[in-house]
N, CA, C and O atoms as CSV, one atom per row, in Angstrom:
chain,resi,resn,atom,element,x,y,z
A,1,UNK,N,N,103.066,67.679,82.166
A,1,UNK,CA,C,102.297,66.685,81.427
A,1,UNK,C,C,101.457,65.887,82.408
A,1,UNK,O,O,101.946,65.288,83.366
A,2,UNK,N,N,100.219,65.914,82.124
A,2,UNK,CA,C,99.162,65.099,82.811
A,2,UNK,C,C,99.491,63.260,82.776
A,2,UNK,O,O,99.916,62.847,81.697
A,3,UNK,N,N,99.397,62.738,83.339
A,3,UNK,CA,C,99.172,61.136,83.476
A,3,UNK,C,C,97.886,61.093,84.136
A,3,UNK,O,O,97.678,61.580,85.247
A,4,UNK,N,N,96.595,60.198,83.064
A,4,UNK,CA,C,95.711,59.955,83.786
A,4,UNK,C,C,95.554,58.757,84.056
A,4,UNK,O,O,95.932,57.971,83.187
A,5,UNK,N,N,94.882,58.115,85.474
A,5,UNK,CA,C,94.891,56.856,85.477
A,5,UNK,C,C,93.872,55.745,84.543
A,5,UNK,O,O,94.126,54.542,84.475
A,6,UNK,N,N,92.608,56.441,83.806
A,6,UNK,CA,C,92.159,56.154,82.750
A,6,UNK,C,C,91.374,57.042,81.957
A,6,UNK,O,O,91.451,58.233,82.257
A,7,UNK,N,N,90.761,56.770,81.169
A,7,UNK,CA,C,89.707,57.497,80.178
A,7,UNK,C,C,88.941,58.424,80.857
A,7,UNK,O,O,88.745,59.636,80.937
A,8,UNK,N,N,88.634,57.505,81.251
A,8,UNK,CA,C,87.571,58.602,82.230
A,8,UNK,C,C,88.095,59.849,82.972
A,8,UNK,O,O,87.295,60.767,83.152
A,9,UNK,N,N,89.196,59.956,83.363
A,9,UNK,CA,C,89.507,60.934,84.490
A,9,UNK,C,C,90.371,61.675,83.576
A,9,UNK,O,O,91.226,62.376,84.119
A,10,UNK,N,N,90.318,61.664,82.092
A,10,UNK,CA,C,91.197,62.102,80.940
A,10,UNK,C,C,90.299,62.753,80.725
A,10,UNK,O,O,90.505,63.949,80.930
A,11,UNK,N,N,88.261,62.207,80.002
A,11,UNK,CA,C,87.445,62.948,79.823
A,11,UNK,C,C,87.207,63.622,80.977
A,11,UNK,O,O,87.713,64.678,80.598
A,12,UNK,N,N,86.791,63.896,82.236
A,12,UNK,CA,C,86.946,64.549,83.009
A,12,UNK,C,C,87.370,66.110,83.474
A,12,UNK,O,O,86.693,67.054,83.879
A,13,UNK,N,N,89.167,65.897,83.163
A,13,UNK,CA,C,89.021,67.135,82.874
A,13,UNK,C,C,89.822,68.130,81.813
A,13,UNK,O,O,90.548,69.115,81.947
A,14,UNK,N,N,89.315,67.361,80.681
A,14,UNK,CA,C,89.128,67.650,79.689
A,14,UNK,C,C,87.681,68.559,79.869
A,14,UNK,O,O,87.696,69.782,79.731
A,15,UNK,N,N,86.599,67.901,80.151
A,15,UNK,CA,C,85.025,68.619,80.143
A,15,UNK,C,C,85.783,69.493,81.116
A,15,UNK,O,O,86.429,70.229,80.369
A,16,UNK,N,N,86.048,69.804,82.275
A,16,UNK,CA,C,86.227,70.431,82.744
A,16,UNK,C,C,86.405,71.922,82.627
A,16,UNK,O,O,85.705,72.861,83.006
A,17,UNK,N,N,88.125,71.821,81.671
A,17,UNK,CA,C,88.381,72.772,81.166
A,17,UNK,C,C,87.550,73.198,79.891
A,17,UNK,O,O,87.480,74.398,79.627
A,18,UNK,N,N,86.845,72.161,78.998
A,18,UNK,CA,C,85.941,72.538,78.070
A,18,UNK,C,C,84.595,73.988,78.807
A,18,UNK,O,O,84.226,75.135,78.557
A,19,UNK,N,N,84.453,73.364,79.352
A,19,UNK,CA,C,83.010,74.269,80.596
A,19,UNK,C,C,83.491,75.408,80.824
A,19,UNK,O,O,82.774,76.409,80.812
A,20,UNK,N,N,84.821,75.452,81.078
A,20,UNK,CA,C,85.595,77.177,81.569
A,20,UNK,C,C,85.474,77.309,80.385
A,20,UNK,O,O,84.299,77.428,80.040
A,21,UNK,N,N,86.390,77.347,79.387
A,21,UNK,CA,C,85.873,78.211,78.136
A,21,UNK,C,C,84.923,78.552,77.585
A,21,UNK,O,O,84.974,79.532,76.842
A,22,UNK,N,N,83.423,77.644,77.834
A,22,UNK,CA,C,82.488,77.548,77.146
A,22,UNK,C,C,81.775,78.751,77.511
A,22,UNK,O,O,80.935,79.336,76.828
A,23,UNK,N,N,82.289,79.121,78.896
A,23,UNK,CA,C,80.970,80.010,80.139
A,23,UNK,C,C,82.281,81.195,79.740
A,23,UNK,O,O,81.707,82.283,79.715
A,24,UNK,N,N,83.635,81.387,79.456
A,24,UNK,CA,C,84.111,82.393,79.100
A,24,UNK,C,C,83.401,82.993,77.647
A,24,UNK,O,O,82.933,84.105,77.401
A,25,UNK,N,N,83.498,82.064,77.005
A,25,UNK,CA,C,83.284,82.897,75.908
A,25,UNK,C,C,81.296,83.080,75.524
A,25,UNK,O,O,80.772,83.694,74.594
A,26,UNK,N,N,80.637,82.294,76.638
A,26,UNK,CA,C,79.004,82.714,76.541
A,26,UNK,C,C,79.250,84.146,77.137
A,26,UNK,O,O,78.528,85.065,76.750
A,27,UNK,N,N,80.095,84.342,77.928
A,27,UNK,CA,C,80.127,85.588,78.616
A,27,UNK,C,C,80.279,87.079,77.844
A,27,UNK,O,O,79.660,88.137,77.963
A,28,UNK,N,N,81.442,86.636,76.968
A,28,UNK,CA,C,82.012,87.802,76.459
A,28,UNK,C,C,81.052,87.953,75.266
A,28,UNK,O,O,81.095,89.135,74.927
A,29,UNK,N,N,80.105,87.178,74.392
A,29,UNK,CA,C,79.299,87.068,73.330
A,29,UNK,C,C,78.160,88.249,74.609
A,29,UNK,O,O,77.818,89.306,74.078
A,30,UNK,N,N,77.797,88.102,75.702
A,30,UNK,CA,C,76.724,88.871,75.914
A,30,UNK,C,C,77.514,90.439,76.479
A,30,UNK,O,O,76.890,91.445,76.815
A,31,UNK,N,N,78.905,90.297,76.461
A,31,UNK,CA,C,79.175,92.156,76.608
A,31,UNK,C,C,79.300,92.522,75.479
A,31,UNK,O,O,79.396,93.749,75.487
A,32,UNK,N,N,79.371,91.997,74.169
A,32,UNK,CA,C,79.848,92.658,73.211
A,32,UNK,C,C,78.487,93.025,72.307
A,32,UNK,O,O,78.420,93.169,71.086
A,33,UNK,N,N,77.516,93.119,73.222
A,33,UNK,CA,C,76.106,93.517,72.225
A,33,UNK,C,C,76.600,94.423,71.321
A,33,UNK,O,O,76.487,94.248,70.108
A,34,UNK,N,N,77.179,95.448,71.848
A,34,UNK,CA,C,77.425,96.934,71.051
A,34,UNK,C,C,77.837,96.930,69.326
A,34,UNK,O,O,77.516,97.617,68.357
A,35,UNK,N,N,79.014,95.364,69.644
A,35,UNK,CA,C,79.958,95.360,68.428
A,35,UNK,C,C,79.073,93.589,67.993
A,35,UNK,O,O,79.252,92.591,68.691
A,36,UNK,N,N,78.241,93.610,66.828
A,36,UNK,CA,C,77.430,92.810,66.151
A,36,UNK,C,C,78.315,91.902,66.008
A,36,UNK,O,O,78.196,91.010,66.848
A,37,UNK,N,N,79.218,91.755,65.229
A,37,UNK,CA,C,80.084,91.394,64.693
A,37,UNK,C,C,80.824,90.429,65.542
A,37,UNK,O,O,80.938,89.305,65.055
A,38,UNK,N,N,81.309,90.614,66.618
A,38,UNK,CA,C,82.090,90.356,67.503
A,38,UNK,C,C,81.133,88.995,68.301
A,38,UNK,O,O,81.337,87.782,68.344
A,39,UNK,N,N,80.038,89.872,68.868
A,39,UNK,CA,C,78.878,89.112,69.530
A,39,UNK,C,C,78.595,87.835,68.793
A,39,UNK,O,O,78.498,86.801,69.454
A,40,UNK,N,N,78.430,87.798,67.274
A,40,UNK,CA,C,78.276,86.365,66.836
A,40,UNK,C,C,79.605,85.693,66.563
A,40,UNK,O,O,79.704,84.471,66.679
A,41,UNK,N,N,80.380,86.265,66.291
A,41,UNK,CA,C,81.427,85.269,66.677
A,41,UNK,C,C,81.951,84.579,68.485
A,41,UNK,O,O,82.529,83.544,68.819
A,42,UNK,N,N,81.483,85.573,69.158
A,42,UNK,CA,C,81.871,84.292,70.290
A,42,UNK,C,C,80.486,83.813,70.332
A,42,UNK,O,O,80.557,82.687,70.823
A,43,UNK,N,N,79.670,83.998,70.156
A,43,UNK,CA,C,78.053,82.815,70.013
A,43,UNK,C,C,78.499,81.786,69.111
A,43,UNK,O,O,78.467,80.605,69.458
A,44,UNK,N,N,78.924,82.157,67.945
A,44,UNK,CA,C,79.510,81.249,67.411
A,44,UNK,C,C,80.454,80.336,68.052
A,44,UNK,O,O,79.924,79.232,68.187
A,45,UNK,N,N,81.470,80.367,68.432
A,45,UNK,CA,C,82.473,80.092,69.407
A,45,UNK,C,C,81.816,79.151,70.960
A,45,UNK,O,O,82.380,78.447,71.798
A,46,UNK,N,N,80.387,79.592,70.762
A,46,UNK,CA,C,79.885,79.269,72.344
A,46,UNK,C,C,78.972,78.187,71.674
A,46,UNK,O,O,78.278,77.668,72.548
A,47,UNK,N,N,78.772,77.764,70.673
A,47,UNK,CA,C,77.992,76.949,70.105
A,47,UNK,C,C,78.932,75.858,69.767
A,47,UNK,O,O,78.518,74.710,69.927
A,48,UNK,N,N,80.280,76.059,69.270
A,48,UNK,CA,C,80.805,75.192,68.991
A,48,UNK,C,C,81.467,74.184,70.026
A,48,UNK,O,O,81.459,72.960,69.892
A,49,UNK,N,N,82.006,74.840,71.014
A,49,UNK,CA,C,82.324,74.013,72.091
A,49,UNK,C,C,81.407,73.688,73.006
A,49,UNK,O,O,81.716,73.007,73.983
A,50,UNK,N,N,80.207,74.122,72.807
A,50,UNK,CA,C,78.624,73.222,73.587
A,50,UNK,C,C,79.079,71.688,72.859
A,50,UNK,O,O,79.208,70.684,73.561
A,51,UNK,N,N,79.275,71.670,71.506
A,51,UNK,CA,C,79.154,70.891,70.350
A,51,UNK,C,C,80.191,69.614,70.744
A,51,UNK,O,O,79.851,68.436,70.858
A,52,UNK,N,N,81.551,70.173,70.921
A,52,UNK,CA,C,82.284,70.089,71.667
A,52,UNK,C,C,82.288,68.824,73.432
A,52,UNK,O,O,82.792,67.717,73.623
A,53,UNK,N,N,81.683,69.512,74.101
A,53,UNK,CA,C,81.793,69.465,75.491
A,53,UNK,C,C,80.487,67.694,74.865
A,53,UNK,O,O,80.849,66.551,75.141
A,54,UNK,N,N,79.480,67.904,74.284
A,54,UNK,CA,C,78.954,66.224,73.841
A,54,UNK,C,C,79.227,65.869,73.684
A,54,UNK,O,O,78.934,64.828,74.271
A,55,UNK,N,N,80.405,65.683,72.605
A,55,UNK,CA,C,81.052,65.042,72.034
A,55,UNK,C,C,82.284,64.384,73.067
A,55,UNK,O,O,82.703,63.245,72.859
A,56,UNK,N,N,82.734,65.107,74.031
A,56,UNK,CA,C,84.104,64.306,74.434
A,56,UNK,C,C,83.084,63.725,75.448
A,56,UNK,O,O,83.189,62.499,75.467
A,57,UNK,N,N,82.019,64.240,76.399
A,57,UNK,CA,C,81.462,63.260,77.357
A,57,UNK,C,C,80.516,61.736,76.801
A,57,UNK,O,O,80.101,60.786,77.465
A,58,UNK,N,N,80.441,61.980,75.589
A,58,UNK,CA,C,80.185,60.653,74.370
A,58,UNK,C,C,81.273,59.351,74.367
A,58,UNK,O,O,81.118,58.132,74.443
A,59,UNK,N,N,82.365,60.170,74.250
A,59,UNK,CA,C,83.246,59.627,73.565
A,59,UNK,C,C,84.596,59.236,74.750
A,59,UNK,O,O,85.346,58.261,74.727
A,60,UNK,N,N,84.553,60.473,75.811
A,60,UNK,CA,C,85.425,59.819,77.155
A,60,UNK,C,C,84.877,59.196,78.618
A,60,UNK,O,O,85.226,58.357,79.448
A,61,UNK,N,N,83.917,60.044,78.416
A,61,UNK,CA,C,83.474,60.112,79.687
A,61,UNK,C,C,82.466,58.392,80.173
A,61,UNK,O,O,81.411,58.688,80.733
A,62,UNK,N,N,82.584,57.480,80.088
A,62,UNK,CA,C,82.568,56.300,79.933
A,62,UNK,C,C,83.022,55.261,81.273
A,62,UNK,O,O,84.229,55.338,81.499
A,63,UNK,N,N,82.388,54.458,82.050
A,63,UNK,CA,C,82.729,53.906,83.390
A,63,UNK,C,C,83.974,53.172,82.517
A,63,UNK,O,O,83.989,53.138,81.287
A,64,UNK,N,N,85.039,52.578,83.407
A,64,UNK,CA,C,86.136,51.679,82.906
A,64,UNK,C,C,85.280,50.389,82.815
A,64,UNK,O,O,85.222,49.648,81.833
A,65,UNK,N,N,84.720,50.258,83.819
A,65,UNK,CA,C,84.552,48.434,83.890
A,65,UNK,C,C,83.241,47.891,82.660
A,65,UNK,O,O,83.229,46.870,81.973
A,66,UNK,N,N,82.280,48.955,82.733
A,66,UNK,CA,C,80.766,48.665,81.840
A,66,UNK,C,C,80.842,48.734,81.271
A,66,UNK,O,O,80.542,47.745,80.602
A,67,UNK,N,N,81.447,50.174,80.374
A,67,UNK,CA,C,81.514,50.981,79.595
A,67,UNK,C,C,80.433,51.789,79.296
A,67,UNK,O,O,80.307,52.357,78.211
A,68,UNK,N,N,79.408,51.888,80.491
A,68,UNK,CA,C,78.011,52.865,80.124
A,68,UNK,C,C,78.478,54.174,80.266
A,68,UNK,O,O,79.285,54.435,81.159
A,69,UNK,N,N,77.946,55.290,79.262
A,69,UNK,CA,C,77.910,56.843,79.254
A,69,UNK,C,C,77.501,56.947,80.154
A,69,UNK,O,O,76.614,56.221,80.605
A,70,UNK,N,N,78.222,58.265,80.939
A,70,UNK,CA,C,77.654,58.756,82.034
A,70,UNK,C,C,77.397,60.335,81.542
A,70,UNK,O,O,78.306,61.083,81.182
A,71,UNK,N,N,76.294,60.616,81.586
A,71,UNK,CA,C,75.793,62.098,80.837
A,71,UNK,C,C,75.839,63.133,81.432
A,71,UNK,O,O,76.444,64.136,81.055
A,72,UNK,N,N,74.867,62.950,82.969
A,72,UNK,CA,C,74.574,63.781,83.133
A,72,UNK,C,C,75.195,63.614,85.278
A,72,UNK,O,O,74.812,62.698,86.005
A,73,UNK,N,N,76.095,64.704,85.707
A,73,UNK,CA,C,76.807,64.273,86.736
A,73,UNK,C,C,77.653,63.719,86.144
A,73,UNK,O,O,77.937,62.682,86.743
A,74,UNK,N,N,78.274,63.859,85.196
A,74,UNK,CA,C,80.197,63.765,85.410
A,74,UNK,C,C,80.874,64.082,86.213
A,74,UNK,O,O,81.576,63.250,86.787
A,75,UNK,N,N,80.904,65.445,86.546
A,75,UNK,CA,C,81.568,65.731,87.329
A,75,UNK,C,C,81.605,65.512,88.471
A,75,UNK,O,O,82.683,65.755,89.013
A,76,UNK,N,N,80.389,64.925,89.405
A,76,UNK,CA,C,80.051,65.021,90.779
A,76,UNK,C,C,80.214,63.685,90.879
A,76,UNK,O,O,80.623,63.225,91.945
A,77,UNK,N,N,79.881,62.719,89.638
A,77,UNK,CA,C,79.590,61.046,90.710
A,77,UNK,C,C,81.484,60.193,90.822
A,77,UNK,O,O,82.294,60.628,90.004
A,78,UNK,N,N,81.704,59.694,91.266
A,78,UNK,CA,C,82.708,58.874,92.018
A,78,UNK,C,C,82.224,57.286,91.696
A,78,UNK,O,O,83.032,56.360,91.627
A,79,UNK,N,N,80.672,57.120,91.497
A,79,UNK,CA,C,80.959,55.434,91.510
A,79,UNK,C,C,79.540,55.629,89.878
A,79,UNK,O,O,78.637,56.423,89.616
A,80,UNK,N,N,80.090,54.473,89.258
A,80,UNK,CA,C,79.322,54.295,87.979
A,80,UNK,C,C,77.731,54.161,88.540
A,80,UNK,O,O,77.600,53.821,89.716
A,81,UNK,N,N,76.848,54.349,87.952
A,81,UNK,CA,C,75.262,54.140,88.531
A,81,UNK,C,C,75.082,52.585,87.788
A,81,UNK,O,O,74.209,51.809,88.179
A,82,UNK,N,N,75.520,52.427,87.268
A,82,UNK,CA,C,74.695,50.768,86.727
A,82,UNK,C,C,75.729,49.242,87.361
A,82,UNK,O,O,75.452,48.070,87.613
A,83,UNK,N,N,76.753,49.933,87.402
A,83,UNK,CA,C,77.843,48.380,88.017
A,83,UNK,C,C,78.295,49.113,89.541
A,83,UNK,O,O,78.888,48.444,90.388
A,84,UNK,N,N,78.006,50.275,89.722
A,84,UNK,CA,C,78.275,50.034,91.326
A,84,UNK,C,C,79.932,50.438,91.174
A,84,UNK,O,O,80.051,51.327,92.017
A,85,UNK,N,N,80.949,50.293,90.690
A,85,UNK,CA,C,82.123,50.410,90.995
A,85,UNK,C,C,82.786,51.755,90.748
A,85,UNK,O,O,82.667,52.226,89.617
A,86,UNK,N,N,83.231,52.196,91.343
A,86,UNK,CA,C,84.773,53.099,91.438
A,86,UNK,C,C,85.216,53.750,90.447
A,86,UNK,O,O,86.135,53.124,89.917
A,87,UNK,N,N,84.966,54.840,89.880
A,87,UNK,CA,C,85.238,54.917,88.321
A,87,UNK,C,C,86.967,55.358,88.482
A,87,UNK,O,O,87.772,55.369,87.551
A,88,UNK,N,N,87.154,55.584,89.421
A,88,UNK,CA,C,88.626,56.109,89.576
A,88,UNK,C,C,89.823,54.161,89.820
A,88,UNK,O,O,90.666,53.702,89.050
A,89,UNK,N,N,89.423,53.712,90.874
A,89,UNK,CA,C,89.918,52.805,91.011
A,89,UNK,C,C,89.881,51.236,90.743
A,89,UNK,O,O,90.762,50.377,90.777
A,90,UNK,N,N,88.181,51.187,90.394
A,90,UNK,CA,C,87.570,50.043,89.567
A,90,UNK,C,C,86.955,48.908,90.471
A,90,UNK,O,O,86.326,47.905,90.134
A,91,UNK,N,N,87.384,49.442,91.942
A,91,UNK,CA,C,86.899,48.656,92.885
A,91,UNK,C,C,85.508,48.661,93.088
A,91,UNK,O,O,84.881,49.713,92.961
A,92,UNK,N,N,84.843,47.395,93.450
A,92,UNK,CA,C,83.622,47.385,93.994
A,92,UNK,C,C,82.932,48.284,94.705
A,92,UNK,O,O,83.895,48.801,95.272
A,93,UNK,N,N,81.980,48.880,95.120
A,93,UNK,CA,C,81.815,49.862,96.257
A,93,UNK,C,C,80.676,48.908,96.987
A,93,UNK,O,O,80.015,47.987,96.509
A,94,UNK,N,N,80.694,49.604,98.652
A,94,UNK,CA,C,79.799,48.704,99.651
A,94,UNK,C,C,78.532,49.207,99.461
A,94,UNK,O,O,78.321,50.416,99.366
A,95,UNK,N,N,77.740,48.431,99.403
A,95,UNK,CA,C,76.348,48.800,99.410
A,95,UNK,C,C,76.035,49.088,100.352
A,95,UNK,O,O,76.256,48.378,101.333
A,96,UNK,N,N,75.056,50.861,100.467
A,96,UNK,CA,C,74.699,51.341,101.185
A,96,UNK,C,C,73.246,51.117,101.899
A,96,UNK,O,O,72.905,51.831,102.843
């Protein structure tokens, strides 16, 4: 069982693992040209957790201290872009 230290690092990797499935199953929708059938259901499947993956970075992915969306670089940033602080620990960061 996971313990996260907040929301954020809950949405995190949550998207995370959302993204592996998403790129599994875009994958298998483009081998299965042969079988029609098959192909739109994981397109289907690859549409829904696109649908998915907005929705939790909407809804988790969120600085602790501001509360501004962070959209785009979830995964890569470490400090919020509008308050400057720590999204992991909440501390201030030094200006560079």
């Amino acid at each position: 069982m996971n313990t996260y230290i907040n929301g954020f690092m809950r949405g995190r990797d949550l998207l995370k693992k959302l993204l592996i499935c998403d790129l599994i199953t875009a994958g298998l929708a483009l081998f299965m040209r042969s079988n029609p059938t098959m192909m739109a259901l994981f397109s289907g499947a690859t549409l829904i957790l696109f649908i998915a993956i907005i929705y939790i970075d909407i809804k988790f992915c969120r600085c602790p201290s501001c509360g501004k969306v962070i959209l785009l670089g979830v995964l890569a940033v470490d400090t919020c872009p509008r308050c400057k602080r720590n999204l992991t620990t909440g501390k201030k960061m030094k200006k560079r």
